[in-house]
TORKOL-4160 file (C-alpha; in steps of 0.2 Angstrom, whole numbers, padded with zeros to 4 digits, m for minus):
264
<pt num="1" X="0068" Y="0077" Z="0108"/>
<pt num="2" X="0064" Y="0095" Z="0104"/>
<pt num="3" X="0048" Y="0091" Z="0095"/>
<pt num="4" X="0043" Y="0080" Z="0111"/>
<pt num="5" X="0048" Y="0097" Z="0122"/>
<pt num="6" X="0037" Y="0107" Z="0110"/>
<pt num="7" X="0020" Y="0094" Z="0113"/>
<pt num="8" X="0024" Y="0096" Z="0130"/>
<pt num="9" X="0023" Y="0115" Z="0130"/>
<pt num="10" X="0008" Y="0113" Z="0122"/>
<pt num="11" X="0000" Y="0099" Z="0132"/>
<pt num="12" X="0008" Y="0091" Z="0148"/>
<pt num="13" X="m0002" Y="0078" Z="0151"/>
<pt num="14" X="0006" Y="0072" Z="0131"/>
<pt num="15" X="0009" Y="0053" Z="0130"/>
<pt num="16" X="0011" Y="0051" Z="0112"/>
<pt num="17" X="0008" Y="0041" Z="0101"/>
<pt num="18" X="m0004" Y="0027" Z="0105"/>
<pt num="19" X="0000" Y="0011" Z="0093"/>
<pt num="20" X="m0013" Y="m0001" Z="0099"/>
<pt num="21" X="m0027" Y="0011" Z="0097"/>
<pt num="22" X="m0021" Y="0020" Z="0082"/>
<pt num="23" X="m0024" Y="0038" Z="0089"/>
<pt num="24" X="m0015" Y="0050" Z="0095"/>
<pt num="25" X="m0018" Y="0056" Z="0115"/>
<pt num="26" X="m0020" Y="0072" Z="0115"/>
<pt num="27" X="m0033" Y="0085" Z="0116"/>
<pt num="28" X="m0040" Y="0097" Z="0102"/>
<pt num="29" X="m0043" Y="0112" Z="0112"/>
<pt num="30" X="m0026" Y="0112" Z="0116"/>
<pt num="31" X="m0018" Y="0113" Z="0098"/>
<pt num="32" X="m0032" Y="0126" Z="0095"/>
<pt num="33" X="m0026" Y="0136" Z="0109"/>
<pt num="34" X="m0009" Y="0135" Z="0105"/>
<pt num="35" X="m0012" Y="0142" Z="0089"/>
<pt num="36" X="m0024" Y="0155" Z="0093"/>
<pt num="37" X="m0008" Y="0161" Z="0105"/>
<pt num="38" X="0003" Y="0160" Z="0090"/>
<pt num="39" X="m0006" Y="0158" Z="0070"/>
<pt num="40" X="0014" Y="0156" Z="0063"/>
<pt num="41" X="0018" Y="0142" Z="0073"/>
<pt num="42" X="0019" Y="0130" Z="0060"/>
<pt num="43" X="0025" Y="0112" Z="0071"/>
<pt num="44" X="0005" Y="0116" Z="0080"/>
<pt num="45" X="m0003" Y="0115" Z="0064"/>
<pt num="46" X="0009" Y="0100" Z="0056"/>
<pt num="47" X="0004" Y="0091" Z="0075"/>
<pt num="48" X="m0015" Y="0096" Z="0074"/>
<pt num="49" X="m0016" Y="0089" Z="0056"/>
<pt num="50" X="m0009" Y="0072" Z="0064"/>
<pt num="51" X="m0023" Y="0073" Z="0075"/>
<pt num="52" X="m0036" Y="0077" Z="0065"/>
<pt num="53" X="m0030" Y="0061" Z="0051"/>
<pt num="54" X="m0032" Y="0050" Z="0065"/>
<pt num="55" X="m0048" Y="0056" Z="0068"/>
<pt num="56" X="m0054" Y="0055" Z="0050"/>
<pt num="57" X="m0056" Y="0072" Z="0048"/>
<pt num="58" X="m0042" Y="0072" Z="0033"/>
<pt num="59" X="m0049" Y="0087" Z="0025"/>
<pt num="60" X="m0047" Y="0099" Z="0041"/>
<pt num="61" X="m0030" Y="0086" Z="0041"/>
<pt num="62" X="m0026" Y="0094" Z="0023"/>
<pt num="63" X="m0030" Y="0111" Z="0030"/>
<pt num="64" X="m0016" Y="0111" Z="0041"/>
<pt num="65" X="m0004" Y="0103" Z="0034"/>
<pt num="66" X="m0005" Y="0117" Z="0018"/>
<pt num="67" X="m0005" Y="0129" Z="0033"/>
<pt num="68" X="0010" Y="0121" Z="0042"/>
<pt num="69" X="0018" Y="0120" Z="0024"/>
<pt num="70" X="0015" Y="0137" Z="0018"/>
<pt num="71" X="0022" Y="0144" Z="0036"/>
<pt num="72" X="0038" Y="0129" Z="0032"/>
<pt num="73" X="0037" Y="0125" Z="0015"/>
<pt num="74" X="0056" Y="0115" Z="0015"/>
<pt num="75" X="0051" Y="0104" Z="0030"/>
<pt num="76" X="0053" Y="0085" Z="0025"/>
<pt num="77" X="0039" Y="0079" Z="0036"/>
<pt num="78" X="0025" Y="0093" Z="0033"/>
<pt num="79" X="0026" Y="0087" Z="0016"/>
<pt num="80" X="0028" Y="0069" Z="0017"/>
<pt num="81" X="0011" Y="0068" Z="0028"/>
<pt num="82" X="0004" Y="0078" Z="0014"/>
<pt num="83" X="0009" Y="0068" Z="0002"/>
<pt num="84" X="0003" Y="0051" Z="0009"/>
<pt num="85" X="m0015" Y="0060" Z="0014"/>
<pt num="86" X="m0016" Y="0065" Z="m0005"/>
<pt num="87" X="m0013" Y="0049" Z="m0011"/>
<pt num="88" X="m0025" Y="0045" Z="0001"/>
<pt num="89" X="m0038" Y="0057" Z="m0006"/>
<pt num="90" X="m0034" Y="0049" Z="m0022"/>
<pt num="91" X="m0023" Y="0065" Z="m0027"/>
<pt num="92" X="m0009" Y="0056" Z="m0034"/>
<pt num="93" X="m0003" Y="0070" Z="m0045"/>
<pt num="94" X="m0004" Y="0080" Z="m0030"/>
<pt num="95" X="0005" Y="0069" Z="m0020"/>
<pt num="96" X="0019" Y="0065" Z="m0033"/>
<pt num="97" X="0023" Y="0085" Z="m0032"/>
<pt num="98" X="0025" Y="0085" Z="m0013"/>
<pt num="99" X="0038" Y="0068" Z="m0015"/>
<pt num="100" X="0047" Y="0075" Z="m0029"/>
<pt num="101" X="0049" Y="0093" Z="m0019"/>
<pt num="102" X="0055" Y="0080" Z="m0006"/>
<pt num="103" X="0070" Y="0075" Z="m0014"/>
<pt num="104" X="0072" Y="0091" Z="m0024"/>
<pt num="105" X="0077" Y="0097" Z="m0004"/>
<pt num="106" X="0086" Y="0082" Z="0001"/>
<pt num="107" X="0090" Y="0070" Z="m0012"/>
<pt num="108" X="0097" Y="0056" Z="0000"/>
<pt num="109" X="0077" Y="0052" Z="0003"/>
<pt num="110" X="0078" Y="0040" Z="m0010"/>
<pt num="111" X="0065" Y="0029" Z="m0003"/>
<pt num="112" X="0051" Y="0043" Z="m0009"/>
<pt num="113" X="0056" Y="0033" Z="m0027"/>
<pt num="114" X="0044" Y="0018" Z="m0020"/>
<pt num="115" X="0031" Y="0033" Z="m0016"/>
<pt num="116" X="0032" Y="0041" Z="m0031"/>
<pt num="117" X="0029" Y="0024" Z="m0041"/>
<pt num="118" X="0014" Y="0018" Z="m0033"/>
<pt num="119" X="0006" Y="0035" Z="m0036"/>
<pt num="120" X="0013" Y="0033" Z="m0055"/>
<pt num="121" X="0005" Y="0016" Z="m0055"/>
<pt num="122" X="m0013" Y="0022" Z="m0047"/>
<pt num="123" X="m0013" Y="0034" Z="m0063"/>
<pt num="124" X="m0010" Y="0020" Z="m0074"/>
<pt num="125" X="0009" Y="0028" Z="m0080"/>
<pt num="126" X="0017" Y="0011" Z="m0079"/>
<pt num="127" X="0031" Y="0015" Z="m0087"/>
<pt num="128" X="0036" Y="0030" Z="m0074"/>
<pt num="129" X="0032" Y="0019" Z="m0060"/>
<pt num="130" X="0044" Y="0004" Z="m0068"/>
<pt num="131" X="0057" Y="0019" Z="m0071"/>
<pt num="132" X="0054" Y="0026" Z="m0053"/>
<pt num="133" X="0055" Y="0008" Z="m0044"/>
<pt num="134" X="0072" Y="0005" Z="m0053"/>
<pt num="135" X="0080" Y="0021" Z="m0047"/>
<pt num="136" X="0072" Y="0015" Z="m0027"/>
<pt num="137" X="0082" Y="m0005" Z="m0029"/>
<pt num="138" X="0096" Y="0005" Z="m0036"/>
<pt num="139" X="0099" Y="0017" Z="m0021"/>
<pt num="140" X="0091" Y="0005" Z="m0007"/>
<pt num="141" X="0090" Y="m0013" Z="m0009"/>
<pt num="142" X="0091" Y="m0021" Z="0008"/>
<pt num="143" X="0075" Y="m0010" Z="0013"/>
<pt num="144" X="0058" Y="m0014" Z="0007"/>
<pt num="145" X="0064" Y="m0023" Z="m0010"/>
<pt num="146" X="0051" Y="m0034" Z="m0008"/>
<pt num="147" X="0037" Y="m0022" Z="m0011"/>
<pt num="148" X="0045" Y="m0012" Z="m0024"/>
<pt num="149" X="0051" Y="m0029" Z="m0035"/>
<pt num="150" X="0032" Y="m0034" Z="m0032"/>
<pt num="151" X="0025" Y="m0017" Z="m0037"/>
<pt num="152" X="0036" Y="m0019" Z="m0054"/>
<pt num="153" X="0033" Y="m0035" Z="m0058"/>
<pt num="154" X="0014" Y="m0029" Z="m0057"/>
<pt num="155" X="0017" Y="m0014" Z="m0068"/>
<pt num="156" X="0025" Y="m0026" Z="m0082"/>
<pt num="157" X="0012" Y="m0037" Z="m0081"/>
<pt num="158" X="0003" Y="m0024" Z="m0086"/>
<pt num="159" X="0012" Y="m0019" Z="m0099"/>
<pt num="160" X="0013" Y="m0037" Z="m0105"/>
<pt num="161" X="0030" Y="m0040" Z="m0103"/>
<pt num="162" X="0024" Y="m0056" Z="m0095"/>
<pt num="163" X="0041" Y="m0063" Z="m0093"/>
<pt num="164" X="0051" Y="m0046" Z="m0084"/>
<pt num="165" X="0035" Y="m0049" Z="m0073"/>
<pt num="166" X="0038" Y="m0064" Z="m0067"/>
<pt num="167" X="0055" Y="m0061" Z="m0065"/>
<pt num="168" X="0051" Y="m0048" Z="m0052"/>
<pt num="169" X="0038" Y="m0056" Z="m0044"/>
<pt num="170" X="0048" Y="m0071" Z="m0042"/>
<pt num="171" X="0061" Y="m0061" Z="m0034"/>
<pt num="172" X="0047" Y="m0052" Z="m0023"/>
<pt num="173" X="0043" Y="m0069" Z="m0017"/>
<pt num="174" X="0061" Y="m0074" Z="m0011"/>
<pt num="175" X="0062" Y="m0058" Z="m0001"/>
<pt num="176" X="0044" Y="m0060" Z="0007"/>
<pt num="177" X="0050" Y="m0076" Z="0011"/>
<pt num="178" X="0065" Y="m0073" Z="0022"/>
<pt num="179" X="0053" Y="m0061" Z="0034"/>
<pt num="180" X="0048" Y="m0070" Z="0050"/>
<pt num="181" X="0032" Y="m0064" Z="0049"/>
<pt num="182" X="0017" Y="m0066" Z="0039"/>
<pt num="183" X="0016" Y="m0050" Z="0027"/>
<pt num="184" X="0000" Y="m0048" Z="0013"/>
<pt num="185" X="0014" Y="m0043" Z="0003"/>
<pt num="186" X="0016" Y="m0062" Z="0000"/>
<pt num="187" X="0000" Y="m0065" Z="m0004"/>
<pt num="188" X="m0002" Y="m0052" Z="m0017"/>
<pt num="189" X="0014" Y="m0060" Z="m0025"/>
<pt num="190" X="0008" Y="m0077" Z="m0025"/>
<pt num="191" X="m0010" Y="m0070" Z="m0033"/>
<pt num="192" X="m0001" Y="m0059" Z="m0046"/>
<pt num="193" X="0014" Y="m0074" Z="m0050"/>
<pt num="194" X="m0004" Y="m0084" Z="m0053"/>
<pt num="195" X="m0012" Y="m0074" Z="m0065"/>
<pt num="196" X="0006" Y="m0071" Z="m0075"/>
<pt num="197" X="0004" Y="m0092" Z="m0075"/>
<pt num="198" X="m0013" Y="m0090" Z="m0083"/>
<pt num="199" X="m0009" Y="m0080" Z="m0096"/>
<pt num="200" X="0007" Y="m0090" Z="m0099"/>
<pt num="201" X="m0006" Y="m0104" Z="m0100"/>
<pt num="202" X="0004" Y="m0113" Z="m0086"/>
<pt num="203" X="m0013" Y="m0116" Z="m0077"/>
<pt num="204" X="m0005" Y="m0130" Z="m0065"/>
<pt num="205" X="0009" Y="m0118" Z="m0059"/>
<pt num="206" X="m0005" Y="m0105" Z="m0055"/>
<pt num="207" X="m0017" Y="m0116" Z="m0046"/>
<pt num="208" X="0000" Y="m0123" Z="m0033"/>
<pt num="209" X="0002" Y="m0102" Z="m0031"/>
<pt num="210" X="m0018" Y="m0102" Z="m0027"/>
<pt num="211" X="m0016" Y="m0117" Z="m0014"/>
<pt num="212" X="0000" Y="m0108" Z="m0006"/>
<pt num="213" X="m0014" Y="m0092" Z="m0002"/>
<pt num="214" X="m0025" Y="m0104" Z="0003"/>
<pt num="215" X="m0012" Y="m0113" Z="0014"/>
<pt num="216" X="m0009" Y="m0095" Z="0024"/>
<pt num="217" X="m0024" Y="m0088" Z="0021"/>
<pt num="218" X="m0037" Y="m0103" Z="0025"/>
<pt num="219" X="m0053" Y="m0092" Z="0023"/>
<pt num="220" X="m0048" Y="m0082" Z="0008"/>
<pt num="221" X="m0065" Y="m0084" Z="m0002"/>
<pt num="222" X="m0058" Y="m0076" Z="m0017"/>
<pt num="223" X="m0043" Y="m0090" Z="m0018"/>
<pt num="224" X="m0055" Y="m0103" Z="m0018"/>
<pt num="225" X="m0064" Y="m0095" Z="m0034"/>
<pt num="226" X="m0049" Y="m0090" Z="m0043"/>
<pt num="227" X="m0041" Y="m0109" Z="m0043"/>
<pt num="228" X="m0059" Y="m0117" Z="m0045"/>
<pt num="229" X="m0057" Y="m0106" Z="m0064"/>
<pt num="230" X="m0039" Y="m0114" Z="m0067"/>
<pt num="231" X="m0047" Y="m0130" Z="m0061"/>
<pt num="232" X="m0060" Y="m0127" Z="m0075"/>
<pt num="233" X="m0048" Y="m0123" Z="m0088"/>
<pt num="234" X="m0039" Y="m0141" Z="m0086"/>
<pt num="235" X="m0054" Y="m0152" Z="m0085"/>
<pt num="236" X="m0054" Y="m0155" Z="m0066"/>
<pt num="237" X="m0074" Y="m0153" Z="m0063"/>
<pt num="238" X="m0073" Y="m0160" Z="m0047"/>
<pt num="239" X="m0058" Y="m0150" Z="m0041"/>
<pt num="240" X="m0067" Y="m0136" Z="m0048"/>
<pt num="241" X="m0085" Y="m0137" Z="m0039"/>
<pt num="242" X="m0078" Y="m0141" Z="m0023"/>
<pt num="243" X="m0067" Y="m0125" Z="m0023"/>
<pt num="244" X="m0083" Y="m0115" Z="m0030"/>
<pt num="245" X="m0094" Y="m0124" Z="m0015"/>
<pt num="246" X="m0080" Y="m0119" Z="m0004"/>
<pt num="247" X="m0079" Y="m0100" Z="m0012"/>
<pt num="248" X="m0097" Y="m0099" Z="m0010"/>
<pt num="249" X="m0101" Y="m0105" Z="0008"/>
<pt num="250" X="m0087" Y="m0092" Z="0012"/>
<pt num="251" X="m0098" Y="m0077" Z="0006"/>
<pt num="252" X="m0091" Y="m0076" Z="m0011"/>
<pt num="253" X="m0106" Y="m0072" Z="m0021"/>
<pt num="254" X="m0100" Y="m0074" Z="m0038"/>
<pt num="255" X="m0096" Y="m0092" Z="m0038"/>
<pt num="256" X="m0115" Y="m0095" Z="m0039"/>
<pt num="257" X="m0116" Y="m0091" Z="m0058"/>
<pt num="258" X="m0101" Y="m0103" Z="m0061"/>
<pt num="259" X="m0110" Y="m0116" Z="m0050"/>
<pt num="260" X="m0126" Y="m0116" Z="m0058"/>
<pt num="261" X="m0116" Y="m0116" Z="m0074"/>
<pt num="262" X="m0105" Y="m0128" Z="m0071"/>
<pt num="263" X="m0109" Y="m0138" Z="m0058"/>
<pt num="264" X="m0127" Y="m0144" Z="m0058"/>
């Protein structure tokens, strides 16, 4: 409530934020006012780089939140917004210092883990994501698991422990299963149990993850593609071509090399 009483002071007319529009309702002229009045009034600049993200301006975003941080530097939220515009800016490193002085201030922000281990993967460090993702299902398990088995399971795969991989992603699966809503999340499992499969050479088992995509997911060009390969790789031509075709009329360019090669 104090930070509402604070935008307030700033602006009256405040009505938050809006989620169907994405942006925030508020007028730039006032936050520049408002710290023209006072240049030490860090919440103004942490609420102005808000604003200017939304916007798209994430660099004049990145001013102020270094302004809002360097005014604050223990504030939890100043840095967590830094953090996720970094990671945005594909400044992982950057980003993995502003999680890890999270939890070096409060070390029950054990969900930063799943942060940190996505900005590990993005920089290829596999095996400190795997270690990071670990440390997240420890501490909280009922929140998010779904993402963080899946995001594991992806960095084994790359690793080529093939078989840790599909454990995780099979349990990434189960989770994404019990939402009531559609999530990508699922989708990304099927796609990435699929292409354990392939390399376990368990072509059929891929192409039934490719049709579940394609089940939720009817105009997924990509889907069509990838299960017109597995079809290839087990002799089904005409399984095959109809999925390229299909690919194909749905704007997926590169199933024309495959149709010309394959199919004529």
């Amino acid at each position: 409530m104090d930070d509402y009483k604070k935008l307030i002071e700033i602006n009256p007319d405040f009505e938050g934020l809006n989620n169907i529009t994405g942006t925030y309702n508020f007028n730039l002229d006032d936050l520049n006012k408002a710290i023209e009045n006072n240049p030490n009034d860090d919440y103004s600049y942490y609420i102005r780089g808000i604003v200017c993200e939304y916007q798209k301006f994430v660099l004049n975003a990145l001013e102020d939140y270094n302004k809002a941080i360097q005014i604050c530097p223990d504030n939890l939220d100043y840095l967590l917004n830094r953090a996720n515009l970094k990671s945005y800016l594909n400044d992982e490193k950057g980003a993995i210092e502003d999680y890890s002085r999270m939890l070096e201030i409060d070390s029950t922000y054990k969900f930063i883990y799943k942060e940190i281990a996505l900005s590990k993967y993005l920089l290829k460090d596999y095996q400190g994501a795997i270690d990071d993702c670990t440390k997240f299902l420890a501490t909280e398990p009922e929140i998010n698991s779904d993402d963080a088995y899946r995001l594991r399971g992806s960095c084994k795969f790359n690793l080529n422990d093939l078989n840790g991989a599909l454990i995780d992603v099979n349990k990434a699966i189960d989770e994404y299963s019990k939402l009531k809503h559609f999530y990508w999340g699922l989708i990304q499992a099927y796609n990435l149990r699929a292409e354990i499969y392939h390399k376990l050479h368990k072509h059929k088992k891929a192409i039934k993850d490719y049709t579940k995509i394609i089940e939720l997911v009817p105009n997924k060009a990509e889907a069509y593609y990838q299960r017109g390969l597995y079809f290839i790789s087990i002799g089904k031509k005409r399984n095959a071509c109809k999925d390229l075709y299909k690919s194909l009329e749905l704007g997926f360019q590169d199933a024309q090399n495959l149709i010309n090669d394959f199919c004529k």
